[in-house]
C-alpha positions in Angstrom: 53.4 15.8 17.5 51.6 19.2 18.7 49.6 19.3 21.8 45.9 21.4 21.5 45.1 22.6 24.7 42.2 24.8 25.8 40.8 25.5 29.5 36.9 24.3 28.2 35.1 21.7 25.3 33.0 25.0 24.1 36.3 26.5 23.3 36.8 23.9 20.9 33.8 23.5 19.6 34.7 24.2 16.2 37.5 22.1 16.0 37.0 18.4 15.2 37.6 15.8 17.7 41.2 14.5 15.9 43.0 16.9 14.4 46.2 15.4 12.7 49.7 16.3 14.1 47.6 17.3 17.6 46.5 15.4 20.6 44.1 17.0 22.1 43.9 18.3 26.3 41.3 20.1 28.3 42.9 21.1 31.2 39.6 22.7 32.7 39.5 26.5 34.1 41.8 28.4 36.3 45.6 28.3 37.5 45.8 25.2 39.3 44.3 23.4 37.0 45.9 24.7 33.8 49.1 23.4 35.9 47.8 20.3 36.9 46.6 19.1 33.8 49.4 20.4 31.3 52.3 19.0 33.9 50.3 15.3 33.4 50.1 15.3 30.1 53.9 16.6 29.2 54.7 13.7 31.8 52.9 11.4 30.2 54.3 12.2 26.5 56.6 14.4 24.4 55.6 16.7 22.2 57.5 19.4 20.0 55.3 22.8 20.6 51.8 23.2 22.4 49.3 25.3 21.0 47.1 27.4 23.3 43.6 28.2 22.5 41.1 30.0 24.1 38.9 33.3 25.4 40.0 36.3 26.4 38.7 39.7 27.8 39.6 42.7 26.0 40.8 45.6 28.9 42.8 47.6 26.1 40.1 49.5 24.1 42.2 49.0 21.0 41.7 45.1 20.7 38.6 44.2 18.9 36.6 41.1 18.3 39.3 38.6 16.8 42.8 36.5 17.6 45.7 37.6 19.1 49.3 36.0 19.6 49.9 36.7 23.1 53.9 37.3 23.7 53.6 37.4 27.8 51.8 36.6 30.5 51.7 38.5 34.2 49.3 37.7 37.3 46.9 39.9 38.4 45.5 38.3 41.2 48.5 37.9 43.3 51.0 40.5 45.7 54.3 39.7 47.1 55.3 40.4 50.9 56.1 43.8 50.1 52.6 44.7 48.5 53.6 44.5 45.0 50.1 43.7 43.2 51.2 41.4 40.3 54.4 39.8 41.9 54.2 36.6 43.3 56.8 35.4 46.2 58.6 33.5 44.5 57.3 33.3 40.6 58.7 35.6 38.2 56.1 38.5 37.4 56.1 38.3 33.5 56.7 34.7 31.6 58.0 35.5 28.1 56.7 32.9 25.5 59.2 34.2 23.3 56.8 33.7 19.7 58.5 35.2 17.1 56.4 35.6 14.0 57.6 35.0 10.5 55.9 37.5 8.6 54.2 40.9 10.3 50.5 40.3 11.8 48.1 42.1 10.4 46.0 42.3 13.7 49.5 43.7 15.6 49.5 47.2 13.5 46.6 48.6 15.1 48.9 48.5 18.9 51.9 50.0 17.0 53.5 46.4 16.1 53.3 45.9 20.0 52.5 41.7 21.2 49.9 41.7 24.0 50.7 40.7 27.0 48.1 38.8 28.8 47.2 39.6 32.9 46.3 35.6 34.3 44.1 35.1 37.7 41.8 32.8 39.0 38.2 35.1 38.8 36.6 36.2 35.8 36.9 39.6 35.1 34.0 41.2 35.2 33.9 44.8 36.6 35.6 47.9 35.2 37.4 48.4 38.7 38.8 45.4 38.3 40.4 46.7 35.0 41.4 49.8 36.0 43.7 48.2 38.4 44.5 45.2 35.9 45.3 47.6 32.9 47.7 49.5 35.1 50.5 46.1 35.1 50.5 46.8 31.2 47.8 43.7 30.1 45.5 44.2 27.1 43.4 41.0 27.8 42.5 38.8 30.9 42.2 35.2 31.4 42.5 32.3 33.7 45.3 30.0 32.5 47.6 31.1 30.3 50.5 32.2 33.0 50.2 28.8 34.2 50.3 27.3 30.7 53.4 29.2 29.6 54.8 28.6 33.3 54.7 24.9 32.9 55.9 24.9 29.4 58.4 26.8 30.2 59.8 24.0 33.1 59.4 21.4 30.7 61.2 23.0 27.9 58.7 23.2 25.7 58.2 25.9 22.7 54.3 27.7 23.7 52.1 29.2 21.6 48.8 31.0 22.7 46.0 32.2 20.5 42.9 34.4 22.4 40.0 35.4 20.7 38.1 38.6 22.2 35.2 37.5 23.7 33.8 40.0 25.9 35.4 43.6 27.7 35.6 41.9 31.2 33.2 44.8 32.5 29.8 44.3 33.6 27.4 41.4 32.3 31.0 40.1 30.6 29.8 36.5 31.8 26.6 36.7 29.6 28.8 38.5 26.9 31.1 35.0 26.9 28.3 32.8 27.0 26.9 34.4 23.7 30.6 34.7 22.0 32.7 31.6 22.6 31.3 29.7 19.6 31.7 32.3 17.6 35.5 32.9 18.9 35.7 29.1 18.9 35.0 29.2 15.2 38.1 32.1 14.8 40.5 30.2 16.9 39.5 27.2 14.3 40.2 29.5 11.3 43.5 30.6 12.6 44.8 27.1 13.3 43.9 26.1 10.1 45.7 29.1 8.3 48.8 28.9 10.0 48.8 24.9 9.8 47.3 23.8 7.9 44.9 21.5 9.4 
């Protein structure tokens, strides 16, 4: 058994309510929530690989309007005693998820066969500062959760796999820009799933 987990119900709006070989979690939005939520559930039950699905802001001008694998995930919302932006006190600064695909992806070639690392905090992105700084700790997309996804996993011994669909350039009016996307990305994220299993 596979464990579906997105941060909100509109990101998976396109997927049905059962989906065989998958239960089904929304952990709700932000860090300590992704944590809370996924630790309960891998508590509560075993499962052989969780699937991550979501939103993502696009802060590398080379990732367009689709799904990407994500193969890391930093913080950008956090500095060590030493003033490190991006380096927590005592959590490691990049969590691999270690996702090795079996064929080439398409959607890689246009980064030079690079993964994307994903930059994690707890406030939407919404102001081209912001990115500027965020860009700078090597991220091509924002989110809320997925460090603390991968994080957990990671304790439990679980394999992760994340999936983002580009919803909006986390500069100004990026809010409104989600608002009007997630369906639509919620309908990709669907697409992908089924493609690569088949349900």
């Amino acid at each position: 058994m596979k464990l579906l987990v997105a941060a909100l119900e509109s990101e998976l709006v396109a997927f049905p309510p059962v989906l065989t070989g998958f239960d089904r979690l929304v952990t709700g939005p932000g860090k300590l929530q992704a944590t809370y939520a996924l630790t309960r559930a891998l508590d509560a039950a075993r499962y052989d690989e969780i699937v991550v699905v979501g939103t993502a802001g696009a802060i590398d001008e080379r990732l367009d309007g689709t799904v990407y694998e994500i193969d890391a995930a930093i913080q950008h919302d956090v500095t060590d005693i030493d003033g490190i932006v991006g380096q927590h006190v005592s959590l490691p600064m990049r969590v691999e998820l270690g996702a090795i695909p079996t064929e080439p992806d398409p959607r890689q070639e246009k980064l030079g066969g690079e993964s994307v690392t994903i930059a994690t905090g707890d406030s939407f992105v919404d102001d081209s500062d912001a990115v500027a700084g965020i860009r700078l700790l090597g991220a091509g997309l924002v989110d809320m959760e997925t460090y603390a996804y991968a994080w957990v996993a990671e304790r439990f011994g679980i394999p992760i796999r994340v999936l983002k669909a580009v919803s909006d350039r986390a500069e100004d009016d990026a809010i409104t820009d989600w608002r009007t996307t997630v369906t639509a990305c919620s309908a990709q994220l669907r697409e992908r799933v089924r493609a690569d299993y088949g349900v």
